[in-house]
C-alpha positions in Angstrom: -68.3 23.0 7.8 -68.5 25.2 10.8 -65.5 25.8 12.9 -65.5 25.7 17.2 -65.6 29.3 17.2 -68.7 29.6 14.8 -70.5 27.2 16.7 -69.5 28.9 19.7 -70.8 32.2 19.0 -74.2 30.4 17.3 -74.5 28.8 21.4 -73.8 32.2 23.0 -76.1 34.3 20.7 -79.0 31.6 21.0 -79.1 32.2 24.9 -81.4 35.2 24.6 -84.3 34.7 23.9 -85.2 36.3 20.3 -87.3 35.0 17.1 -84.2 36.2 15.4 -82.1 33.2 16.5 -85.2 30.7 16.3 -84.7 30.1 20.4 -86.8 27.3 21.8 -88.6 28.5 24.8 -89.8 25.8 27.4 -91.8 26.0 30.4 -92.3 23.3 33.1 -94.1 22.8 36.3 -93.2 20.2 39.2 -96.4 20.5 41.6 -96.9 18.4 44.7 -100.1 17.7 46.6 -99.1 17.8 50.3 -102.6 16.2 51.3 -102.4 13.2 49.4 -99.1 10.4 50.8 -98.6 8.8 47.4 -98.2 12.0 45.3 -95.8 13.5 48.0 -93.8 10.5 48.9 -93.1 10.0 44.8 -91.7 13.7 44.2 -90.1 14.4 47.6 -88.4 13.5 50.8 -88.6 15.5 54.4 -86.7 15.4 57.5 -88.3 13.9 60.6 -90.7 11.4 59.0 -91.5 10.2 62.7 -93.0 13.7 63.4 -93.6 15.3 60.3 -97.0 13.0 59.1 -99.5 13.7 56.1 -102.9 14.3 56.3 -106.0 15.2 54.2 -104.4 18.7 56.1 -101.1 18.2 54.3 -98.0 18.2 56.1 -96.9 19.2 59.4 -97.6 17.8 63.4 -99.5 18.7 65.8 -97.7 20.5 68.4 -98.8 23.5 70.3 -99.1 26.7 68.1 -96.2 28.2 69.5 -93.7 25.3 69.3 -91.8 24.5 66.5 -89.5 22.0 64.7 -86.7 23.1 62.1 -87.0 20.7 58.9 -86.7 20.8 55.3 -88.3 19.1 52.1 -85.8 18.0 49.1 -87.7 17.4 46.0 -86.8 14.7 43.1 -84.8 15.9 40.2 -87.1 17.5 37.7 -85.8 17.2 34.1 -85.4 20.2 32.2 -84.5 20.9 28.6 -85.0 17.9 25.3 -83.4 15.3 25.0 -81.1 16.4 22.6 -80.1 20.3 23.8 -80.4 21.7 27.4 -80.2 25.5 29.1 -77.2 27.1 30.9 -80.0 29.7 32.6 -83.6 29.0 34.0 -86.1 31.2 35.6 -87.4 29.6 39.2 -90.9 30.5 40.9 -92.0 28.7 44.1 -94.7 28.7 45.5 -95.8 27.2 49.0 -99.4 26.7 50.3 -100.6 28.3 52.7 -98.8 31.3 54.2 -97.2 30.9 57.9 -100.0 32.2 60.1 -99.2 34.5 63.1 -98.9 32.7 66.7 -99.4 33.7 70.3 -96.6 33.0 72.2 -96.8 32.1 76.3 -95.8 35.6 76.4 -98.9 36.3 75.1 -97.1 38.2 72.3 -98.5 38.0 68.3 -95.8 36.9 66.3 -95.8 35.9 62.4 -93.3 33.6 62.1 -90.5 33.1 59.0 -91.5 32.2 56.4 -88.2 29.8 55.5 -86.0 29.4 52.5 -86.0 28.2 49.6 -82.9 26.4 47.7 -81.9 25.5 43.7 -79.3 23.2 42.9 -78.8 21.8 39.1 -76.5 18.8 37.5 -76.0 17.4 33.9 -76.3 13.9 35.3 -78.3 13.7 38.8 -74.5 12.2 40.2 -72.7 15.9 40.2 -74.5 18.9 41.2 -74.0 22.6 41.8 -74.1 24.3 44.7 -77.4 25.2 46.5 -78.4 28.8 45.4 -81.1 30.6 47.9 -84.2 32.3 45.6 -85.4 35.7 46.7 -88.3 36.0 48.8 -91.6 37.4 47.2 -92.5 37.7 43.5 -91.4 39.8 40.9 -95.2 39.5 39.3 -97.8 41.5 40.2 -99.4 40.2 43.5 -103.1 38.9 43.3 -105.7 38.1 45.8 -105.4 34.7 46.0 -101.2 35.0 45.8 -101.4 36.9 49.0 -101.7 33.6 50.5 -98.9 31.9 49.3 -95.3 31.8 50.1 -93.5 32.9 46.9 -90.1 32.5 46.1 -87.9 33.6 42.6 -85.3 33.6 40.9 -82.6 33.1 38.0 -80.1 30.2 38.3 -77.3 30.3 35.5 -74.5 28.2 34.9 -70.9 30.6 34.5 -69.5 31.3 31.3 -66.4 30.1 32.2 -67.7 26.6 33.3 -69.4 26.2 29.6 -65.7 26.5 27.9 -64.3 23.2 27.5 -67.7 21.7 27.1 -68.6 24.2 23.9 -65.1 22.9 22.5 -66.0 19.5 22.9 -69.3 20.5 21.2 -67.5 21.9 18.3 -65.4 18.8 18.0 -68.3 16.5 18.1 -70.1 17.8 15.8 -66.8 17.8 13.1 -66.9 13.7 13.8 -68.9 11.8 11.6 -71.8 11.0 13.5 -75.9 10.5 13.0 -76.5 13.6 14.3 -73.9 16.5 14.9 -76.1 18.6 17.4 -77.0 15.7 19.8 -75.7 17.0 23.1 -76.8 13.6 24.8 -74.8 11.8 22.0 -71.8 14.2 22.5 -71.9 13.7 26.2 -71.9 10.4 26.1 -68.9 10.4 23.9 -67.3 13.1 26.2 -68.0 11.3 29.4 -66.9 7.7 27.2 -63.1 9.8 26.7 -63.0 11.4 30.2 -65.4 10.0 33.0 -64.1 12.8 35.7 -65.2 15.4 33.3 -68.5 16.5 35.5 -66.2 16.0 38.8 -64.3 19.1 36.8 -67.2 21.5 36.3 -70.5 21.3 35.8 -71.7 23.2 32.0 -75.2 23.2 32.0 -78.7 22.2 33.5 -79.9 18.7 33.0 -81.6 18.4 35.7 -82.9 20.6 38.8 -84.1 20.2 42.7 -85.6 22.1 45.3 -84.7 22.4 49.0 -87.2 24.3 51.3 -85.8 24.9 54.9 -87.5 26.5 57.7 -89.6 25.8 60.9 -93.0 23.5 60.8 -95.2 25.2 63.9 -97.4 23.0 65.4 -100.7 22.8 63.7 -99.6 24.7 60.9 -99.5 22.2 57.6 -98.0 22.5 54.3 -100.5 22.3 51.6 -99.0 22.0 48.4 -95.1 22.7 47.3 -95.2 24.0 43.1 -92.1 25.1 41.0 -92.2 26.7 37.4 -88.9 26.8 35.4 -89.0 28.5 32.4 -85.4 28.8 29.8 -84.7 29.8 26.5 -82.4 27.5 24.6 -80.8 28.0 21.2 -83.1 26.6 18.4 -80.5 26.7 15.5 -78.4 22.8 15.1 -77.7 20.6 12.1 -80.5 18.4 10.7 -79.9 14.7 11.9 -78.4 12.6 9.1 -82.2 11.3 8.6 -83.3 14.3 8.8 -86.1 12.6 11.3 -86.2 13.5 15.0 -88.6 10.9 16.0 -89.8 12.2 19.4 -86.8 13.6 20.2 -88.6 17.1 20.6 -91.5 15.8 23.2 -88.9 13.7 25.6 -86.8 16.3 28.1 -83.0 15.4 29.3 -82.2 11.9 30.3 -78.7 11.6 30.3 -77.9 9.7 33.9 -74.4 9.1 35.3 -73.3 6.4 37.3 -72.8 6.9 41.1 -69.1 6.1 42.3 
């Protein structure tokens, strides 16, 4: 049987990404469609609904080019992971459609205006979440013709080592219990959370779940096309075999594990 600290160091190591440690690598899009209501009222929410409208143009108002009104747009949580393990470190690209055009001002002065912000918050449960973390501006890939157009945004969001302590011991001691499945995180969690319902009011040890917050200024006839995130994480690939040795579709459902708002 292996001990805390085994299993432990068998976590840590597995957060590279190497074929030596049989990692599981995962990649997952969330892509909205700013021209089309239903698509866009399902996967996000945006301030000034009374203003902000979509059209077959996607979304924005029609103000004079060079006013403008300061909003945002919060995405739905985006599960990440399987349903049985989840990361402690993703990989974020946004991208934003089209890029803020230049305006005249009464002046009579060119401007390009900024291009706003883009936020990444994550949380084990969709009730407790992480602080907002801004992604860099630009691309760390090589820029292509039609990229040149886009608003990019990048980044790498990772949960402290320090946060993942007392949940790797609780790992360890789950999996010395005699249960179906020693390697279920969303089994051991809900044994965790079953013993100690504050614990995710304590700290927050992985990434369950993620969302996006875009902040900046919607100029007047300039509309927001499309909003598309890619997450991509490494995740250890070596566990026990369940007790059946049969995962069902464990492998092809991501994170589910929900807590209940207070």
């Amino acid at each position: 049987m292996k001990t805390y600290y085994t299993i432990a160091l068998t976590v840590l190591l597995n957060l590279f990404i190497s074929p030596a440690f049989a990692s599981i690598i995962e990649f997952k899009e969330l892509d909205i469609d700013f021209t089309d209501s239903t698509d866009a009222a399902a996967k996000a929410a945006w301030s000034h609904p009374d203003l902000l409208k979509i059209t077959t143009n996607g979304l924005g108002w029609d103000g004079e080019p060079a006013s403008l009104l300061d909003g945002w747009i919060h995405t739905a949580p985006m599960a990440l992971g399987l349903s049985w393990r989840v990361p402690c470190a993703v990989s974020v690209r946004v991208i934003i459609q089209p890029e803020i055009e230049e305006i005249t001002l009464n002046s009579g002065q060119v401007s390009t205006p900024y291009q706003g912000d883009v936020y990444v918050r994550y949380s084990p449960d969709i009730v407790h979440w992480s602080t907002w973390q801004v992604l860099g501006q630009g691309d760390t890939q090589n820029i292509t013709e039609d990229q040149a157009s886009e608003r990019t945004f990048s980044g790498t969001i990772s949960v402290p080592y320090i946060e993942m302590i007392e949940y790797r011991e609780l790992l360890g001691n789950y999996a010395e219990m005699d249960v179906p499945w020693k390697s279920d995180e969303d089994a051991a969690v809900r044994w965790i959370v079953e013993n100690d319902p504050g614990f995710f009011e304590r700290q927050i040890p992985f990434i369950g779940y993620i969302e996006f917050l875009y902040e900046g200024s919607f100029h007047g006839g300039q509309r927001i096309t499309s909003f598309r995130a890619e997450v991509t994480y490494g995740m250890g690939g070596l566990h026990y075999a369940p007790e059946n040795d049969d995962y069902g579709d464990r492998d092809s459902r991501t994170w589910s594990f929900c807590g209940i708002p207070e």
